[in-house]
DODRENDO-741254 format. One line per field, with one value per residue (C-alpha): residue in three letters; z, x, y. Coordinates in nm, 3 decimals. Layout:
BEGIN
aa ALA / ...
c3 Z / ...
c1 X / ...
c2 Y / ...
//
This chain:
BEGIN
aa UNK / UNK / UNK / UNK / UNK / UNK / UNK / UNK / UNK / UNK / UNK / UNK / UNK / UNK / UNK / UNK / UNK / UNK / UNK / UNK / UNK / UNK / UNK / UNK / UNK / UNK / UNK / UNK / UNK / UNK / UNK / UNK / UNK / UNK / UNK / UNK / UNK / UNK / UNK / UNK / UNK / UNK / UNK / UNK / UNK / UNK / UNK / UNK / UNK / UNK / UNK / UNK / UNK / UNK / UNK / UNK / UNK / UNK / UNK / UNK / UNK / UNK / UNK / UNK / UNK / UNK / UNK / UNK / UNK / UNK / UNK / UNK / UNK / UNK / UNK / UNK / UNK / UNK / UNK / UNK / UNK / UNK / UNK / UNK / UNK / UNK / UNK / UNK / UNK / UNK / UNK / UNK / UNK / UNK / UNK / UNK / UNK / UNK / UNK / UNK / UNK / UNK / UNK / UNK / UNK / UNK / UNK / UNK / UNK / UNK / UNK / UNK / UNK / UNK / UNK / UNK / UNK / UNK / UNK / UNK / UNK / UNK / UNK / UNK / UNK / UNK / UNK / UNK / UNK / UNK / UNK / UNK / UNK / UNK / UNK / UNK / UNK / UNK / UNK / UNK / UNK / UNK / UNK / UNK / UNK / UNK / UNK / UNK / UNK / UNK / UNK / UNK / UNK / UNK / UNK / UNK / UNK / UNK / UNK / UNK / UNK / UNK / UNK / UNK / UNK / UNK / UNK / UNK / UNK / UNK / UNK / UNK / UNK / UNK / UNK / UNK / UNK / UNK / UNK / UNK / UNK / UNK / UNK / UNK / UNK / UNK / UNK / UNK / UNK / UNK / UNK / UNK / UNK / UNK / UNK / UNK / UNK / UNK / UNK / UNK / UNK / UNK / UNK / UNK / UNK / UNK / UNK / UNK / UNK / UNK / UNK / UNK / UNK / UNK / UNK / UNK / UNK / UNK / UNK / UNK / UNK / UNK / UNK / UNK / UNK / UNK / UNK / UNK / UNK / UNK / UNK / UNK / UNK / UNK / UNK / UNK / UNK / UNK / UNK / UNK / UNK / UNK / UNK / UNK / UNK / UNK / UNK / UNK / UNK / UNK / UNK / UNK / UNK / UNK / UNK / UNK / UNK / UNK / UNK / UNK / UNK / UNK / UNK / UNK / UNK / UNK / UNK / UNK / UNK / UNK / UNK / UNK / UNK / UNK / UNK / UNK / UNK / UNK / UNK / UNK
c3 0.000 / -0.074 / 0.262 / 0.159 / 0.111 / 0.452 / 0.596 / 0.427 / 0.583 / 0.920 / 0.888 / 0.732 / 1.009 / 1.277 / 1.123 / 1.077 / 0.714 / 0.389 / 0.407 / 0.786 / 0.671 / 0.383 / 0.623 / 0.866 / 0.540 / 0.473 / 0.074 / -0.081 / -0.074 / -0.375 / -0.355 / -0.025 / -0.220 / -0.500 / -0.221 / -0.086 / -0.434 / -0.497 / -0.154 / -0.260 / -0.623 / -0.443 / -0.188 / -0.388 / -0.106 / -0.004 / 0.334 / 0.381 / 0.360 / 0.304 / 0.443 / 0.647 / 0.957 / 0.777 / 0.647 / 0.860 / 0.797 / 0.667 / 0.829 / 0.553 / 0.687 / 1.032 / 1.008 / 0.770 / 1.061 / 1.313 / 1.075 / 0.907 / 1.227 / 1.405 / 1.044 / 1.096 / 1.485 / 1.369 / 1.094 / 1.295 / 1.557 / 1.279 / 1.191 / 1.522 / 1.585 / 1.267 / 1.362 / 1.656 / 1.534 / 1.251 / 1.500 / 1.832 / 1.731 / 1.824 / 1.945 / 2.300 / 2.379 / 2.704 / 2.947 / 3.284 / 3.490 / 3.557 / 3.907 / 3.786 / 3.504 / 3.701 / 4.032 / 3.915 / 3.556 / 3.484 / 3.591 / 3.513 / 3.127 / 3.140 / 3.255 / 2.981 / 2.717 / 2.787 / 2.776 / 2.466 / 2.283 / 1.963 / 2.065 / 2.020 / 2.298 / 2.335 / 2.669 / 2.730 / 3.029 / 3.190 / 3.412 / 3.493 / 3.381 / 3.041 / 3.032 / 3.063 / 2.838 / 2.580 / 2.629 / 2.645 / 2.254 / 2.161 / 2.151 / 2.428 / 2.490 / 2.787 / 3.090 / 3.458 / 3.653 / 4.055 / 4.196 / 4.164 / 3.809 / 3.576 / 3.533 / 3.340 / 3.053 / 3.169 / 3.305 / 3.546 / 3.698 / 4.013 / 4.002 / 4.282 / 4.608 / 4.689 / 5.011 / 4.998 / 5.156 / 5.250 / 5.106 / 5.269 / 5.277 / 5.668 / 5.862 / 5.545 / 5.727 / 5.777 / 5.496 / 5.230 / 4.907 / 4.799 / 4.474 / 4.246 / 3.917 / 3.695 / 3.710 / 3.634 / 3.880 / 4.105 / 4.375 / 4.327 / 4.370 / 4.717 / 4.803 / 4.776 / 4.990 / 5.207 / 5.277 / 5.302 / 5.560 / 5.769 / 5.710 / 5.466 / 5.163 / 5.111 / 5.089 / 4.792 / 4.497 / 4.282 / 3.940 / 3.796 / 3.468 / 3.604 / 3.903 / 3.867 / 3.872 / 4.117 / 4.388 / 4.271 / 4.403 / 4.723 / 4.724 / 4.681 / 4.931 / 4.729 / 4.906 / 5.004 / 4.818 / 4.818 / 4.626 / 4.672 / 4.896 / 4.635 / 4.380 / 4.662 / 4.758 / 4.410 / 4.330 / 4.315 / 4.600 / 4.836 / 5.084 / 5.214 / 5.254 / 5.515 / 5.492 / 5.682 / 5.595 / 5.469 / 5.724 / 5.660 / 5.438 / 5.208 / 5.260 / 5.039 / 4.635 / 4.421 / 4.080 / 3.849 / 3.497 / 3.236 / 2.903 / 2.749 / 2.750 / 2.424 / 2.375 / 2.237 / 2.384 / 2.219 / 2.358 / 2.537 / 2.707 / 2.839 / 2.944 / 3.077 / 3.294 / 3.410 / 3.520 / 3.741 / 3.898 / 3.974 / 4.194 / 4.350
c1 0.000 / 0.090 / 0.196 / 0.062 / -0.265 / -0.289 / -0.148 / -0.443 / -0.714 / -0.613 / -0.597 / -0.955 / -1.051 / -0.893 / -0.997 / -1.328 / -1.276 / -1.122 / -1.046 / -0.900 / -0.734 / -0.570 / -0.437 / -0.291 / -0.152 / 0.015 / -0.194 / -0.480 / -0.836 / -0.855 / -0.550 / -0.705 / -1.021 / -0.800 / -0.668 / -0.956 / -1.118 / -0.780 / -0.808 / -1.188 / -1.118 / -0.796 / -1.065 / -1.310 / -1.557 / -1.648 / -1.490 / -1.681 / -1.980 / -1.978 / -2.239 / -2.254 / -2.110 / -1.849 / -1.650 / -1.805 / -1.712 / -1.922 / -1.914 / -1.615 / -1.449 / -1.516 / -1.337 / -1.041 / -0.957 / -0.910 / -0.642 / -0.502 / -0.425 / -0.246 / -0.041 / 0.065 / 0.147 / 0.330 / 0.548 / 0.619 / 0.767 / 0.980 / 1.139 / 1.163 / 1.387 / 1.568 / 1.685 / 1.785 / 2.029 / 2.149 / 2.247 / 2.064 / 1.791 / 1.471 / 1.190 / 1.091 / 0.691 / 0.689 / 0.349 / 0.297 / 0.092 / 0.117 / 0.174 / 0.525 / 0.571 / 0.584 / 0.757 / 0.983 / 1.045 / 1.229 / 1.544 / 1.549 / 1.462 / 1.740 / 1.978 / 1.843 / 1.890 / 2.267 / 2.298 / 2.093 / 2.168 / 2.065 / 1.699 / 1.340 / 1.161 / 0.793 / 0.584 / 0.190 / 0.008 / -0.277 / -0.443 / -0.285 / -0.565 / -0.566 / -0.172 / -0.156 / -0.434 / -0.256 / 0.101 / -0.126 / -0.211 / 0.145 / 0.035 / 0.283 / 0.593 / 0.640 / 0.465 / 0.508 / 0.193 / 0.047 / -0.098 / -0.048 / 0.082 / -0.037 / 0.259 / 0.133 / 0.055 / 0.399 / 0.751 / 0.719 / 1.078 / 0.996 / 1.083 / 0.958 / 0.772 / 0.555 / 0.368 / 0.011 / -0.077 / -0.473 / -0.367 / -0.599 / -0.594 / -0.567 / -0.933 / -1.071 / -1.420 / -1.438 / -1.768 / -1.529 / -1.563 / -1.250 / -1.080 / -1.002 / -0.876 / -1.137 / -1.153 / -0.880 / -0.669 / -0.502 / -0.460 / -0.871 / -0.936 / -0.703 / -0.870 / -1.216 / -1.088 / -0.957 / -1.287 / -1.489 / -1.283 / -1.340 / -1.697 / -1.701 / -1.816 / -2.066 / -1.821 / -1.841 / -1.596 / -1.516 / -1.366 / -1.047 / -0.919 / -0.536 / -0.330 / -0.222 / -0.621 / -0.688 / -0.406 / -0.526 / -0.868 / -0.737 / -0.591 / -0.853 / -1.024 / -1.285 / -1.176 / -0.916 / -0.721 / -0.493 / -0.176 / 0.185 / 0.398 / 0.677 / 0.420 / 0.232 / 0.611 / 0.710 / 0.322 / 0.370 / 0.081 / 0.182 / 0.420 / 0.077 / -0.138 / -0.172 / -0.065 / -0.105 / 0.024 / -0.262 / -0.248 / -0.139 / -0.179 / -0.303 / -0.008 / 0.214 / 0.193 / 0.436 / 0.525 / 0.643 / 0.745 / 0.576 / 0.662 / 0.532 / 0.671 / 0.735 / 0.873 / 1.159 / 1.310 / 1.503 / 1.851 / 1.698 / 1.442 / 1.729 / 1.929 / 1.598 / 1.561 / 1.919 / 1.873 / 1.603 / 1.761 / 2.062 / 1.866 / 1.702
c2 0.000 / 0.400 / 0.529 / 0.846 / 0.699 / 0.579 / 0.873 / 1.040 / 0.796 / 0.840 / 1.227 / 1.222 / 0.997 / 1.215 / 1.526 / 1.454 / 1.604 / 1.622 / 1.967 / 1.950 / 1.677 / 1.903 / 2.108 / 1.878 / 1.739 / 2.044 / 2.011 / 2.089 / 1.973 / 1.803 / 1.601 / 1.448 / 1.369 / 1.202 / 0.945 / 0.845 / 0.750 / 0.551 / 0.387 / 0.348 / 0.214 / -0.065 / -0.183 / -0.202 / 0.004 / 0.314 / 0.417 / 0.760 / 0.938 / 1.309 / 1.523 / 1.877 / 1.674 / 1.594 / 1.289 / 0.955 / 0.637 / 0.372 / 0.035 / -0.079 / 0.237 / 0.156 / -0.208 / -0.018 / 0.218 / -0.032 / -0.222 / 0.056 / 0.203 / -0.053 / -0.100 / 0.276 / 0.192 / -0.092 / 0.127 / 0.437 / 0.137 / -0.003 / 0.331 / 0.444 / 0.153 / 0.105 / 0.531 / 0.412 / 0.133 / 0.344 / 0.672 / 0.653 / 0.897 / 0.651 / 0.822 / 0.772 / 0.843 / 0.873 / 0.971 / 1.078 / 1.180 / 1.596 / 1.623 / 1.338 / 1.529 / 1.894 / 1.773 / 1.477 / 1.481 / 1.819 / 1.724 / 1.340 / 1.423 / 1.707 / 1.451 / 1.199 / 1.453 / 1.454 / 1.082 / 1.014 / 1.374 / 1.269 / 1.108 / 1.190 / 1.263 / 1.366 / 1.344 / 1.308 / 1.395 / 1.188 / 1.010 / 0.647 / 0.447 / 0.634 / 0.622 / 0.226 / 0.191 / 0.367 / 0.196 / -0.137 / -0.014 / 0.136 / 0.468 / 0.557 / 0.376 / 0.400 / 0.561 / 0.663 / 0.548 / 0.528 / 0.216 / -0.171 / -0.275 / -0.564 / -0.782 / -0.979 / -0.727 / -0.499 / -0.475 / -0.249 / -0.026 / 0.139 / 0.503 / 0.708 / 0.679 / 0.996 / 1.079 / 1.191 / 1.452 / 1.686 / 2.046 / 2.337 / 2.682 / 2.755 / 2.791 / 2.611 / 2.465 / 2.099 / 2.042 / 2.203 / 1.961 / 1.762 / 1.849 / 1.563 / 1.439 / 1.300 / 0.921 / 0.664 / 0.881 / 0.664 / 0.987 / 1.027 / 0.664 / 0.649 / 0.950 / 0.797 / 0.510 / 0.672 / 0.923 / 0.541 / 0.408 / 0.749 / 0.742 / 1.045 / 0.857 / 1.138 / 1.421 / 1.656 / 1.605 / 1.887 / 1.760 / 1.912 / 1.920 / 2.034 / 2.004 / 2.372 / 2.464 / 2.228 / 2.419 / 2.736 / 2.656 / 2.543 / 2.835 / 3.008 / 2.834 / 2.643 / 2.288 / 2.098 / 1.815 / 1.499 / 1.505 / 1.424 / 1.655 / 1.699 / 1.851 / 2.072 / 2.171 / 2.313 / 2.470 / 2.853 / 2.895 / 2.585 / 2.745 / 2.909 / 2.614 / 2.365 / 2.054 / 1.729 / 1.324 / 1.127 / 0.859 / 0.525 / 0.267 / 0.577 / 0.773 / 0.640 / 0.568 / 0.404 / 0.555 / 0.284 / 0.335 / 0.067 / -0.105 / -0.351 / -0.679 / -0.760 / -0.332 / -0.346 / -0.018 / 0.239 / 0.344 / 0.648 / 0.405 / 0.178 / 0.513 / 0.636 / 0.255 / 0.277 / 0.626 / 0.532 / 0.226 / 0.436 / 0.651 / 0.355
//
């Protein structure tokens, strides 16, 4: 198959559109239209309809994506690694979640940037249910997650241990709601257990989108929230909160870092391992 035909399709399909997809493409409309009819005219199907929504695809188009998208998974994982025999230059997809990436990451990456000069690196923020699901489907290579890991499905290198701490502005009243991640947060889901073993089930939680807008709202004394101390510590407003140990066994999470078994890691991910068990 082209490539640039199936770079096409999965810019039409992420667009939503052939003329989005044009300019993602960095070309024009009708060029974008010509691939999909040759796509069309190989397979022998149509693989959109065309409408004011948009470009949808029919159920052909439906069953193409799913294949044609793990083929272009599978390729970009080809070249990444034939780049990084050839001069060390893999890429390295790494995710985290942002209070790791903000309070832990800064310096380890700066380090790994002087081993591995010459490598791609690129780093997504998330939740840790969303970050093993996508190193579970190679979108990610790698990613640094909370909570129990799934050994079966990765290799898992322990990185850090944080300390969870309640965050409050001072004289915050006790009904104040609790500030949280959405869900597939490990810190929300230890925070829910933790407010069921103390018989605050019932409590109010305020979603989140960000762990800079959820300190700024304790700050601002909208509630309080759980989080770990080294990411409270280096917040621009939390040297003027409150804050007290989550008590134990919720006051401690471990932050592992997770491959795949069968990943075949790029020299900046076995720099990146070797970094970590050095600090160990």
């Amino acid at each position: 198959m082209d490539f640039a035909l199936l770079r096409t399709f999965l810019a039409v399909v992420e667009k939503g559109g052939f003329a989005a997809a044009a300019l993602k493409l960095g070309t024009v409309q009708s060029n974008v239209t010509h691939r999909i009819v040759r796509l069309e005219e190989e397979f022998g199907q149509k693989l959109f309809t065309r409408g004011r929504g948009g470009a949808q695809l029919t159920p052909f188009g439906e069953i193409a994506h799913s294949k044609l998208d793990r083929l272009s998974k599978e390729i970009r994982y080809v070249e990444s690694n034939l780049k990084d025999i050839s001069n060390g230059s893999g890429h390295l997809r790494l995710g985290a979640m942002e209070t790791t990436a903000s309070a832990r990451l800064p310096a380890l990456l700066k380090t790994l940037r002087e081993v591995c000069p010459d490598a791609q690196l690129s780093l997504t923020t998330g939740p840790t249910a969303q970050l093993t699901q996508a190193v579970w489907k190679r979108e990610l290579d790698a990613a640094f997650i909370a909570g129990p890991v799934d050994e079966n499905r990765f290799k898992a290198i322990p990185a850090f241990e944080e300390e969870l701490v309640v965050v409050s502005a001072k004289n915050l009243k006790d009904n104040a709601p609790i500030l949280v991640f959405g869900f597939g947060c490990h810190y929300r889901a230890t925070t829910e257990t933790w407010l069921r073993s103390i018989g605050k089930s019932d409590s109010d939680l305020l979603e989140m989108g960000t762990f800079d807008g959820i300190m700024g709202c304790v700050a601002a004394e909208m509630g309080r929230a759980v989080a770990p101390r080294n990411a409270v510590a280096k917040s621009l407003v939390g040297q003027n909160l409150d804050i007290t140990p989550l008590p134990e066994p919720f006051g401690t999470s471990p932050t592992s870092l997770i491959m795949r078994h069968d990943y075949a890691p790029v020299r900046a991910a076995v720099a990146l391992q070797n970094l970590l068990a050095r600090d160990q």
